[in-house]
LUMFI-849221 format. One record per residue: residue in one letter; x negated, y, z negated of N, C-alpha, C, O in turn. Coordinates in steps of 0.001 Angstrom, whole numbers. Example, Ala and Ser with C-alpha at 12.3 -4.5 7.8 and 13.67 -1.06 7.14 Angstrom:
<recs>
A; -13190; -5690; -7800; -12300; -4500; -7800; -13200; -3300; -7800; -14236; -3319; -8465
S; -12850; -2250; -7080; -13670; -1060; -7140; -12900; 30; -7870; -13409; 1138; -8039
</recs>
This chain:
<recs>
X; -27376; 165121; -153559; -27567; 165678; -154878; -26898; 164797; -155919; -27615; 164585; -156897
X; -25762; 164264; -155944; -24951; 163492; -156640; -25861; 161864; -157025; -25818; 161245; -158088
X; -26477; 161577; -156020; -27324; 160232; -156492; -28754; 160680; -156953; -29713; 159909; -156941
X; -28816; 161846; -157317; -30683; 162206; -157434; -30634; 161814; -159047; -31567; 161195; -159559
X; -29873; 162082; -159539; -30144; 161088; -161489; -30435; 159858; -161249; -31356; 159347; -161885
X; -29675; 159056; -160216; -30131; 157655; -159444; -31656; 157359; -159638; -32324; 156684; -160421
X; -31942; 158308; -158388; -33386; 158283; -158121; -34422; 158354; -159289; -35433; 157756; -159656
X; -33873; 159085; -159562; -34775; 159212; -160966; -35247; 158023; -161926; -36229; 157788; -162630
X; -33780; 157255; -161521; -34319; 156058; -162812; -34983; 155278; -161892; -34638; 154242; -162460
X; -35524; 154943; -161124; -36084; 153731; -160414; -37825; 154560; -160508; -38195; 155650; -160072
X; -38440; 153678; -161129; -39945; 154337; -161362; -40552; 153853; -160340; -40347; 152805; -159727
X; -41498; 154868; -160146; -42497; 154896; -158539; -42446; 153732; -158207; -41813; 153311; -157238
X; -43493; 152693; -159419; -43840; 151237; -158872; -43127; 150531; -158612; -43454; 149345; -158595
X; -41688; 150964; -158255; -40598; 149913; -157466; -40948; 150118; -156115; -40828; 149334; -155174
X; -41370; 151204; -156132; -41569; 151829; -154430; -42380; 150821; -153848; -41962; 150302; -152813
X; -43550; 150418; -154362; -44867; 149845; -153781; -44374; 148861; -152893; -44502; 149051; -151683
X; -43612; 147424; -153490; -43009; 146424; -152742; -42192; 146766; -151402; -42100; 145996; -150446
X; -41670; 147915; -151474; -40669; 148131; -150337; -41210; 148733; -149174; -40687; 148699; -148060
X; -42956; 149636; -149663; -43306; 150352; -148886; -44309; 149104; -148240; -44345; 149046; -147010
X; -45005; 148251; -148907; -45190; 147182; -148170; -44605; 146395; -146930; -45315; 146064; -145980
X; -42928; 146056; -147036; -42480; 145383; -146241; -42702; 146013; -145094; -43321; 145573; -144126
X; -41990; 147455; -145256; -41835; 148879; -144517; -43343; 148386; -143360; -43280; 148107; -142163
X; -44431; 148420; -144148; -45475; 148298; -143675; -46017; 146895; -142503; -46748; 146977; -141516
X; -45343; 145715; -143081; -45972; 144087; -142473; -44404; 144897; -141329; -44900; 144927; -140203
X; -43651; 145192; -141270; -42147; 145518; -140379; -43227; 146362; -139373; -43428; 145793; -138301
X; -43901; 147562; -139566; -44474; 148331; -138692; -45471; 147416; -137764; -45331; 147380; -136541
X; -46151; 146926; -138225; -47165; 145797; -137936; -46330; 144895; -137010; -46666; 145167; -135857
X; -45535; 144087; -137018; -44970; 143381; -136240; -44680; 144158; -135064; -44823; 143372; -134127
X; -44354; 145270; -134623; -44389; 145973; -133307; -45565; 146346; -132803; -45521; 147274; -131995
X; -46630; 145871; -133062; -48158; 146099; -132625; -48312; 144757; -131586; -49160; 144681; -130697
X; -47577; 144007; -131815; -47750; 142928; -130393; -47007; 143497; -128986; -47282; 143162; -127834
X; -46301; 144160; -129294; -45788; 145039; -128180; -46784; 145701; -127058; -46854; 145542; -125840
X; -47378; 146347; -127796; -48774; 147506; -127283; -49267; 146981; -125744; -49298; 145752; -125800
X; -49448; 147193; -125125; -50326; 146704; -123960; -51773; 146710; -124643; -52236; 147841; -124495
X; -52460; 146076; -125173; -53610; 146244; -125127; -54944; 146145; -124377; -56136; 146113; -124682
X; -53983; 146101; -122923; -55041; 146054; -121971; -55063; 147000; -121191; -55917; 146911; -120309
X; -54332; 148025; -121189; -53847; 149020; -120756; -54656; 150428; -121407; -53895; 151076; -122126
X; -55650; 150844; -121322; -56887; 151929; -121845; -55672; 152713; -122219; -55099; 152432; -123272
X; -55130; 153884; -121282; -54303; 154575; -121153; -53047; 154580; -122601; -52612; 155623; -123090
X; -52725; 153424; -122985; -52048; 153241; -124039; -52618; 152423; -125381; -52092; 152431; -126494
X; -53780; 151747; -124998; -53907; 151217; -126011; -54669; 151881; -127321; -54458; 151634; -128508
X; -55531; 152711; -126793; -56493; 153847; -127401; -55741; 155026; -128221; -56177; 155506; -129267
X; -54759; 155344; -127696; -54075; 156507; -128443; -53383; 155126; -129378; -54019; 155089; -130431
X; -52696; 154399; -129366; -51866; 153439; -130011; -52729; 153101; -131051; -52181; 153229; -132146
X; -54204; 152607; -131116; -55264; 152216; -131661; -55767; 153218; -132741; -55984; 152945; -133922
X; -55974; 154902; -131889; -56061; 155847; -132789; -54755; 156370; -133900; -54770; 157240; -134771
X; -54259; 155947; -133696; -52271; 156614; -134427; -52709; 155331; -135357; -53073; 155623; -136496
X; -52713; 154335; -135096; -52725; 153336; -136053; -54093; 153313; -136995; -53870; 152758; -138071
X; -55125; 153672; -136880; -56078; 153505; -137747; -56189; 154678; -138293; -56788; 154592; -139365
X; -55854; 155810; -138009; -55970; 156988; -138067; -55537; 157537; -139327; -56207; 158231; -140090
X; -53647; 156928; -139544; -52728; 157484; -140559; -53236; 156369; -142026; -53102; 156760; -143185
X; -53505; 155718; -141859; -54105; 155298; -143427; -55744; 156030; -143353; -55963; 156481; -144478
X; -56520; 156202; -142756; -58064; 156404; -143226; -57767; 158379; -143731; -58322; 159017; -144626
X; -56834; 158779; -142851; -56571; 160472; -143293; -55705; 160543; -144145; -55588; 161693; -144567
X; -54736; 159507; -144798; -53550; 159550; -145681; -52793; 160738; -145098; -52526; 161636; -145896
X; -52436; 160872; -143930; -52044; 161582; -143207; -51071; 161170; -141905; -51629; 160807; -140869
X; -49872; 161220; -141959; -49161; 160190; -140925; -48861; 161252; -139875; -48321; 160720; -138906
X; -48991; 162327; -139751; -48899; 163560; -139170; -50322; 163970; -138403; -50264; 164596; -137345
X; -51477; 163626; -138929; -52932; 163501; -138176; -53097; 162293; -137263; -53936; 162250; -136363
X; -52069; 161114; -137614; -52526; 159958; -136953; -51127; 160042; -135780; -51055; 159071; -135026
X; -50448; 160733; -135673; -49737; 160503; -134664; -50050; 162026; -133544; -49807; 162150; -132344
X; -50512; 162768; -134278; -50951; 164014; -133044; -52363; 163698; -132713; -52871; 164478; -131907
X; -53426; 162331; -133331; -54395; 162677; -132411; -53631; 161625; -131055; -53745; 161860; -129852
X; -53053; 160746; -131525; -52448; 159861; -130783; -51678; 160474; -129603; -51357; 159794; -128628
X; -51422; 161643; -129709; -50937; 162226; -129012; -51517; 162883; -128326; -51084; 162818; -127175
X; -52718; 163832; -128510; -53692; 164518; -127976; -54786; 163520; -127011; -55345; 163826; -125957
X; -54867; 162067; -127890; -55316; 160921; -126899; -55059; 161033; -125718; -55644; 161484; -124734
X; -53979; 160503; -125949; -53109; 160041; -124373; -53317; 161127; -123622; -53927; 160873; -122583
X; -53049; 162158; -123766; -53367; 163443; -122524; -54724; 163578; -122196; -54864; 164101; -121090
X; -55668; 163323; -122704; -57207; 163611; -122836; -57508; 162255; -121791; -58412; 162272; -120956
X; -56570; 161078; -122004; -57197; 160158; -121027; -56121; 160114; -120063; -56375; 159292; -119183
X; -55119; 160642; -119922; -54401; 161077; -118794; -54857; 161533; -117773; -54702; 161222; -116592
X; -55865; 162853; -118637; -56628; 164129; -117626; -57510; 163319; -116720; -57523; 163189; -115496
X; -58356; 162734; -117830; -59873; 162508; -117646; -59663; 161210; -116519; -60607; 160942; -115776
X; -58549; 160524; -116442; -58008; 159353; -115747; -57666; 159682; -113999; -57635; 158840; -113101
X; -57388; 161463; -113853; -56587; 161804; -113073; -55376; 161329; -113071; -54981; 160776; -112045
X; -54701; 161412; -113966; -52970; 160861; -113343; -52356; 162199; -114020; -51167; 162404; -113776
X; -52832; 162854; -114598; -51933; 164700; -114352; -50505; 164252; -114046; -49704; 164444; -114961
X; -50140; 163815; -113173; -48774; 163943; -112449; -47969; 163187; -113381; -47127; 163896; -113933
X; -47954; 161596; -113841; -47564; 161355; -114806; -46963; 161884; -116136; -46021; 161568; -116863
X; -47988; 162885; -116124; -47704; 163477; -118058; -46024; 164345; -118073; -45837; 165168; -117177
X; -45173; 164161; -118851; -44168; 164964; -118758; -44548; 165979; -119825; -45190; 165745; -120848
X; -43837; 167643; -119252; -43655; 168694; -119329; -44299; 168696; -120793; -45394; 169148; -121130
X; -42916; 167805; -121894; -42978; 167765; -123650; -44293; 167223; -124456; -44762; 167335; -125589
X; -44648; 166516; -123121; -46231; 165737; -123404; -46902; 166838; -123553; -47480; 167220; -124570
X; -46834; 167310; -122622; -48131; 168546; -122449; -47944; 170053; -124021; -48876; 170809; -124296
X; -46527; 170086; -124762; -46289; 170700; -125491; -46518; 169950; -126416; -47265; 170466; -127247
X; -46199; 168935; -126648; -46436; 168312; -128233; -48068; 168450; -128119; -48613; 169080; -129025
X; -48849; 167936; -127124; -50021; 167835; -127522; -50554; 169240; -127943; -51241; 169286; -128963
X; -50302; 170391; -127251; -50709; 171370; -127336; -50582; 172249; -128867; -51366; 172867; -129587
X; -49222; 171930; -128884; -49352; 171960; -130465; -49757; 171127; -131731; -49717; 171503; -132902
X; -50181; 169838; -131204; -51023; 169108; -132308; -52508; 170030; -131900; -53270; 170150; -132859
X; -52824; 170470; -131010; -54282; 170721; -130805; -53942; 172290; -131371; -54738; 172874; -130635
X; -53535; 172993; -131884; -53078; 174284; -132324; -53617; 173684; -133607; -54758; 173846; -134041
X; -52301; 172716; -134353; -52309; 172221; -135832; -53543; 171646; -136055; -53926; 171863; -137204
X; -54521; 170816; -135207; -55645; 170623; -135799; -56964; 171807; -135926; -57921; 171866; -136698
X; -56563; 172597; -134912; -57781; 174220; -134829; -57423; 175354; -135941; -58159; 176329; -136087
X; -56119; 175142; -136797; -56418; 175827; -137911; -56900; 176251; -138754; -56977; 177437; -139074
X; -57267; 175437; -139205; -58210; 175514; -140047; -60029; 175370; -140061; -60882; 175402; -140948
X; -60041; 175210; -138649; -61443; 175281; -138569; -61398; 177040; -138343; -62214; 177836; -138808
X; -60283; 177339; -137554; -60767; 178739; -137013; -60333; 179407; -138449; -61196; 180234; -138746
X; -59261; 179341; -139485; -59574; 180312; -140862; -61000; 180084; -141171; -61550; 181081; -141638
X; -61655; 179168; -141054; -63045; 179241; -141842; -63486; 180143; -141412; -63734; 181193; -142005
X; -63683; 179853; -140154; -64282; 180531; -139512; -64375; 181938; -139423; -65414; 182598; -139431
X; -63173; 182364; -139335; -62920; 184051; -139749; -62881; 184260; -141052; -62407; 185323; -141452
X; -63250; 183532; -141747; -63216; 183432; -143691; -61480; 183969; -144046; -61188; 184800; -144906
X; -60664; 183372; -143295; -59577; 183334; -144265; -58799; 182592; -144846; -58420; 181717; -144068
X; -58317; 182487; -145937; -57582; 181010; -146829; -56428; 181775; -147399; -55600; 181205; -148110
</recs>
């Protein structure tokens, strides 16, 4: 609370440059990825193209998440997936059926 007059004086468009670096910095850990590896590279692929086309960094990391289990299943390796896997995804697949199912029952 004590530095938020701070904040204040620095106008948005200072942000842009920093959120850039932020950005070529994220990018440089993309050589990491296995990209030969289906299993990881596809959810990695979806998380990454995902959170700029939805302006949504929260859509691009739960389909990324819902990925990986979907080709876990479909892979047979079940045994692999840990316990939290199987909960995070479950609740990204909750957070994305919201709102189809309010339509659906017409409520907003």
């Amino acid at each position: 609370m004590f530095l938020s007059p701070l904040v204040a004086v620095v106008p948005y468009e200072a942000a842009t440059p920093a959120l850039v670096v932020v950005g070529f910095l994220m990018m440089q850990q993309v050589v990491g990825i296995d990209w030969h590896d289906l299993d990881i590279a596809v959810p990695a692929f979806l998380t990454i193209v995902l959170m700029p086309f939805t302006y949504s960094i929260t859509a691009g990391i739960g389909a990324g998440f819902v990925t990986y289990v979907v080709i876990k299943i479909a892979r047979g390796k079940i045994a692999t997936l840990h316990p939290l896997m199987w909960i995070v995804s479950l609740l990204f697949v909750i957070y994305f059926a919201i709102d189809p199912i309010k339509t659906l029952l017409g409520v907003q």
